[in-house]
C-alpha positions as CSV (number, residue, x, y, z in Angstrom):
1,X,-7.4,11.9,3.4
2,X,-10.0,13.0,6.6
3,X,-6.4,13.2,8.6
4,X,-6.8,17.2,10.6
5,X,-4.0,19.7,10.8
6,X,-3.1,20.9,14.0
7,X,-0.5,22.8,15.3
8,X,1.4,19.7,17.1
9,X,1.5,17.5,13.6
10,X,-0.9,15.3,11.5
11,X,-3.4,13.6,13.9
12,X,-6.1,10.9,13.3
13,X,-9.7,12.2,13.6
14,X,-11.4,10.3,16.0
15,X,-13.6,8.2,13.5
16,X,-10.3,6.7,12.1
17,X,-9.0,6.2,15.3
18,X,-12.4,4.3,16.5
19,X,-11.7,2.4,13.9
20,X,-7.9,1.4,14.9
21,X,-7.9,1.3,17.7
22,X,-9.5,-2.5,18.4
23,X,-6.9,-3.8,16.3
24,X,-4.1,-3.1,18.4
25,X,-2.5,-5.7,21.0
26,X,-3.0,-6.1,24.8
27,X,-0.6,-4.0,26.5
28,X,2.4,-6.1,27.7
29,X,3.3,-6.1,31.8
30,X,6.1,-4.5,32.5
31,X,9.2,-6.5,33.4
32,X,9.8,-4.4,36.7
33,X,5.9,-3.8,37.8
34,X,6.4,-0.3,37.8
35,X,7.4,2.6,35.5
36,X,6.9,6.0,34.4
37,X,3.7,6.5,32.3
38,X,3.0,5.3,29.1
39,X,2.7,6.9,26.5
40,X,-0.8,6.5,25.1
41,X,-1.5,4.4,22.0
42,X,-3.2,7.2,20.3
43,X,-0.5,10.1,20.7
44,X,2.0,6.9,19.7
45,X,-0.1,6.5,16.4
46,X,0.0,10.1,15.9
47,X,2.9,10.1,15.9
48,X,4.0,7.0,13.3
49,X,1.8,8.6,11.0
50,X,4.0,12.1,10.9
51,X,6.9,9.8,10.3
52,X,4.7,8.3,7.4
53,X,3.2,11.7,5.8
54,X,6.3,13.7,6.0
55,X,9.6,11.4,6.0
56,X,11.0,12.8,8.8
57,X,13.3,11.0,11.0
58,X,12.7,8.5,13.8
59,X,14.9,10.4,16.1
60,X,13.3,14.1,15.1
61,X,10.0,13.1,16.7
62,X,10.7,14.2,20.1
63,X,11.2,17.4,19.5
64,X,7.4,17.8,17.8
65,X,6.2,17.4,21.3
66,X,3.7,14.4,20.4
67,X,6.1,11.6,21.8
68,X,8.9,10.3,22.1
69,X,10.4,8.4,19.5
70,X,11.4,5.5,21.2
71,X,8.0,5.2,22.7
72,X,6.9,5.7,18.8
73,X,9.0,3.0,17.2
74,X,9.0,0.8,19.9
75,X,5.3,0.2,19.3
76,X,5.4,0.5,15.8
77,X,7.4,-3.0,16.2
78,X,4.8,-4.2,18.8
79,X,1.9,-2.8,15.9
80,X,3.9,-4.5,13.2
81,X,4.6,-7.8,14.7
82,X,0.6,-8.2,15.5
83,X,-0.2,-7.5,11.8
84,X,-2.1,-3.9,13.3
85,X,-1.1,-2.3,10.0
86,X,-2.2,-5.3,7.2
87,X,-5.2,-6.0,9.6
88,X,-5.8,-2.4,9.3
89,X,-5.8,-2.3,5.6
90,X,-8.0,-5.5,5.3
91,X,-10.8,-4.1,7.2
92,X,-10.8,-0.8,5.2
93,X,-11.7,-3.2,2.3
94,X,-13.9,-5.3,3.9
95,X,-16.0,-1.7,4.7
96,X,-15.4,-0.5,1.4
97,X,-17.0,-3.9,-0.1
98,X,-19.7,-3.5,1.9
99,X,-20.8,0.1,0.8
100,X,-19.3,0.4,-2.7
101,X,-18.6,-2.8,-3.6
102,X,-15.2,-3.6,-5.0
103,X,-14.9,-3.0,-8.6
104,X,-13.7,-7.0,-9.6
105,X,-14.8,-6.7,-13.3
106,X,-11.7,-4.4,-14.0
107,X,-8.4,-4.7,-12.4
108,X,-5.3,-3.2,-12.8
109,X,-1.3,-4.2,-11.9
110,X,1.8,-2.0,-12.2
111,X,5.3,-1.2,-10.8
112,X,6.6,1.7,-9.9
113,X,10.2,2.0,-8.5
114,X,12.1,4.4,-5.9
115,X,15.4,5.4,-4.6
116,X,16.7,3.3,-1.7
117,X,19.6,5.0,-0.3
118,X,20.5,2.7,2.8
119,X,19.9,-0.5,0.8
120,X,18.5,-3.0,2.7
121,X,16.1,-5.9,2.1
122,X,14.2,-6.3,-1.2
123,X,16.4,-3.7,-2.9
124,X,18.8,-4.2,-6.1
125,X,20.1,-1.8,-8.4
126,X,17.8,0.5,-10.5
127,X,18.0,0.3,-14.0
128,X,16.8,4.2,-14.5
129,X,19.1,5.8,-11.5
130,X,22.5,4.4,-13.2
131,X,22.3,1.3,-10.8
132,X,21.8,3.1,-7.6
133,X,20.1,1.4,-5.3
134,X,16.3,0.7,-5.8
135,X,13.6,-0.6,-4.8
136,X,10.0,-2.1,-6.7
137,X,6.5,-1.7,-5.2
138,X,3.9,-3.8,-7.3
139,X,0.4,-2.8,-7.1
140,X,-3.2,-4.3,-7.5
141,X,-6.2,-2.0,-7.7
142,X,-10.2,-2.6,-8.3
143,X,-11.8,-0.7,-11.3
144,X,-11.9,2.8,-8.9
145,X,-8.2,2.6,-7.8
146,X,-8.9,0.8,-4.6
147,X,-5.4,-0.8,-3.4
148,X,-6.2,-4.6,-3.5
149,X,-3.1,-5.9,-3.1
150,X,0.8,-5.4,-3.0
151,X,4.4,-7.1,-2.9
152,X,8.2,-5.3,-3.2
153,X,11.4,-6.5,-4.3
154,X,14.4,-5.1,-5.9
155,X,14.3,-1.8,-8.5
156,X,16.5,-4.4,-11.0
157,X,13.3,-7.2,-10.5
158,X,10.8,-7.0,-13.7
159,X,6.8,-6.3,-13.1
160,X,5.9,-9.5,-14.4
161,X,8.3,-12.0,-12.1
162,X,6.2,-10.2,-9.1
163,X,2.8,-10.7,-10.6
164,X,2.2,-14.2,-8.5
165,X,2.9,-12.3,-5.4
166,X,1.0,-9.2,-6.0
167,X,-2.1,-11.6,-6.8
168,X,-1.3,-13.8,-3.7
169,X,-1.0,-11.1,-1.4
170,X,-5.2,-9.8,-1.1
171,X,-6.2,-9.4,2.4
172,X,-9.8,-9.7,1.4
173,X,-11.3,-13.0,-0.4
174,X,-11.3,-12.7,-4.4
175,X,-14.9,-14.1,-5.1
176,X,-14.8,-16.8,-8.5
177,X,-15.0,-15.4,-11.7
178,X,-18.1,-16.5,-13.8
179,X,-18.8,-16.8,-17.4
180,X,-21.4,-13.9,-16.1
181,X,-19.0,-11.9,-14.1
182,X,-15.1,-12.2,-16.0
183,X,-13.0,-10.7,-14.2
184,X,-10.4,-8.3,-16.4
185,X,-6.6,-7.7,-15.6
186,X,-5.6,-4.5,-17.6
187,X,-1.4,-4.2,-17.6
188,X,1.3,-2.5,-20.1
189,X,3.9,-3.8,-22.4
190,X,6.0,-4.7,-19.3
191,X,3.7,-7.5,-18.6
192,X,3.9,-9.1,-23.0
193,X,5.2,-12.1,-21.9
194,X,3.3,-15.8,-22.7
195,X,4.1,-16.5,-18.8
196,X,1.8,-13.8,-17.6
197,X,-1.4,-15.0,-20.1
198,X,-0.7,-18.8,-18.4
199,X,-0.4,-16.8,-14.9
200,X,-3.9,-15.0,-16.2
201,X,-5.8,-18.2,-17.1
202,X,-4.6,-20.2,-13.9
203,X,-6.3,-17.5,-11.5
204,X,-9.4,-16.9,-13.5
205,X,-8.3,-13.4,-15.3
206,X,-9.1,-11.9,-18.9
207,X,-5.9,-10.0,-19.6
208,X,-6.2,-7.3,-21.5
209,X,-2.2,-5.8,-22.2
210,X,-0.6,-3.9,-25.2
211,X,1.8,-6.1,-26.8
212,X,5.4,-5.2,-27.1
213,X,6.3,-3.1,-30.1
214,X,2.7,-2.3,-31.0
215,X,2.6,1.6,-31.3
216,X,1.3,4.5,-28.4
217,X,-1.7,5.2,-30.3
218,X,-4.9,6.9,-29.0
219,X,-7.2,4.1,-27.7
220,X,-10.8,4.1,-29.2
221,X,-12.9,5.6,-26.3
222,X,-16.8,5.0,-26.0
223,X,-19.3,4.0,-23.3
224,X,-17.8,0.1,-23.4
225,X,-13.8,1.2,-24.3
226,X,-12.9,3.6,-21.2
227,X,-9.4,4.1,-19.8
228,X,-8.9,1.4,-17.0
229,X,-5.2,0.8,-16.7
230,X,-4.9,4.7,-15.2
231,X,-6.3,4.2,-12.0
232,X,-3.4,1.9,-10.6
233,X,-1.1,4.7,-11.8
234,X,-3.1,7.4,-9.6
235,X,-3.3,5.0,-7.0
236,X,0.7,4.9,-7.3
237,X,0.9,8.3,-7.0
238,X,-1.2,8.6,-3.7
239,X,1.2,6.5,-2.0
240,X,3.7,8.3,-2.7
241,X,1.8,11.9,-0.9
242,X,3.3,9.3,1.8
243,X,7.0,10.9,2.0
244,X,8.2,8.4,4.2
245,X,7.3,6.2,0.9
246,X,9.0,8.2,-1.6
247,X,11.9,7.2,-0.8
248,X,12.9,4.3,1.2
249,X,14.9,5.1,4.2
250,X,13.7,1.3,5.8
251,X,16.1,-1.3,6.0
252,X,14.2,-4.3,6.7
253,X,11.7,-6.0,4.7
254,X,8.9,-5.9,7.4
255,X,9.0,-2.2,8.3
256,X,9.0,-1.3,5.1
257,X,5.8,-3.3,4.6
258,X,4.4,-2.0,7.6
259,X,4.6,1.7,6.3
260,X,3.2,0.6,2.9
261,X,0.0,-1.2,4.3
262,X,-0.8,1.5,7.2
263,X,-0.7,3.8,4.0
264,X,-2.9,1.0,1.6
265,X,-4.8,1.4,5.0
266,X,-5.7,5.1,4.8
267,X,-5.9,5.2,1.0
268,X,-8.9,2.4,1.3
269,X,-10.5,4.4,4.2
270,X,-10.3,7.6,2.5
271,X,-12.2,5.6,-0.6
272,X,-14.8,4.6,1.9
273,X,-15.6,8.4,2.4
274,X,-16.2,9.6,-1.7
275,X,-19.2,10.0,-2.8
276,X,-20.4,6.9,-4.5
């Protein structure tokens, strides 16, 4: 995803980082005036992002030599309080709009869950992992896979109950639908319920959703029947190249967040860069 290898770790390439780097907060005075040097935003960065890509310990980044990890996730709480990482992920889609245009004729929602082993916020037991503990990530994606928008809760919580939040949770303004430009929601089975068509109609959707029962069969393919549903799948499975995502070692709602949107972040970046 543009991100360089170099012998220290993963680092941002300068591009990325020009484009971080005015989001982040005023530093804050020091309570005593004076202390030893700080470490700089940048290698700090760097060095959230390892935790992010590889799932490695907070405590294991010292020894990488990038920073220390103190430094690291004492300003990942300074980056997460100030909204760096959502504000990060909003203006990734604002830029993709601009150049691509998000795709709002064909959308797409799914869960996916993962193993939670500390618990924690926003967890519950699994239903596939003999009630371990869990946790849910709901996704929204435009018609290319694009990560528009996304709420969590526990493994045990069902897609559609978190459909209102998924919706409500854009960073980026969801222009009207028209009778011109309908805007189409494609979901599975797990979303058959009347509440979700109601849900549908009162934000302006077209659902389009197998129903429960109705058989796996081959869907009719042509210039105006293509697979749509599959690209919040992929997108799915691009977060979870994220090891720190794979499985949830974050005990509090917020971090946990935080990790997810500076990957939704990265993801939309990287979408900025394919060829259109």
């Amino acid at each position: 995803m543009g991100l360089v290898k170099h012998d220290d770790g993963w680092r941002l390439p300068d591009e990325l980082w020009a484009k971080m780097e005015p989001l982040l907060p005023p530093r804050p005075p020091h309570p005593l005036g004076c202390h030893n040097p700080r470490t700089s935003d940048r290698r700090a960065m760097e060095g959230i992002l390892l935790v992010l890509r590889t799932g490695m310990q907070w405590a294991a980044l010292t020894a990488t030599g990038i920073c220390g990890y103190s430094s690291a996730y004492r300003r990942f709480r300074e980056w997460l309080e100030a909204g760096v990482f959502r504000e990060f992920w909003r203006q990734g889609l604002l830029v993709y709009g601009a150049l691509a245009g998000i795709d709002w004729e064909w959308l797409a929602m799914d869960g996916a869950m993962g193993k939670a082993p500390l618990g924690g916020e926003k967890t519950g037991p699994n239903p596939t992992d003999r009630a371990k503990k869990g946790t849910k990530k709901s996704l929204l994606t435009d018609g290319r896979g694009a990560p528009l928008g996304l709420a969590v809760a526990g493994a045990n919580v069902n897609d559609h109950k978190l459909m209102r939040s998924t919706l409500d949770s854009m960073p980026v303004e969801r222009p009207s639908p028209s009778a011109r430009s309908r805007q189409g929601l494609c979901l599975d089975k797990g979303y058959d319920y009347n509440e979700v068509r109601t849900l549908a109609e009162e934000y302006g959707f077209t659902p389009h959703l197998r129903q429960r029962g109705e058989p796996n069969k081959p869907l009719e393919r042509g210039k105006r029947k293509k697979a749509r549903r599959w690209v919040v799948e992929r997108t799915h499975g691009w977060i979870n190249k994220f090891r720190r995502l794979l499985v949830r070692w974050e005990k509090r709602e917020d971090t946990w967040l935080a990790m997810l949107h500076f990957a939704l972040g990265l993801i939309t970046w990287f979408h900025n860069l394919l060829p259109k």
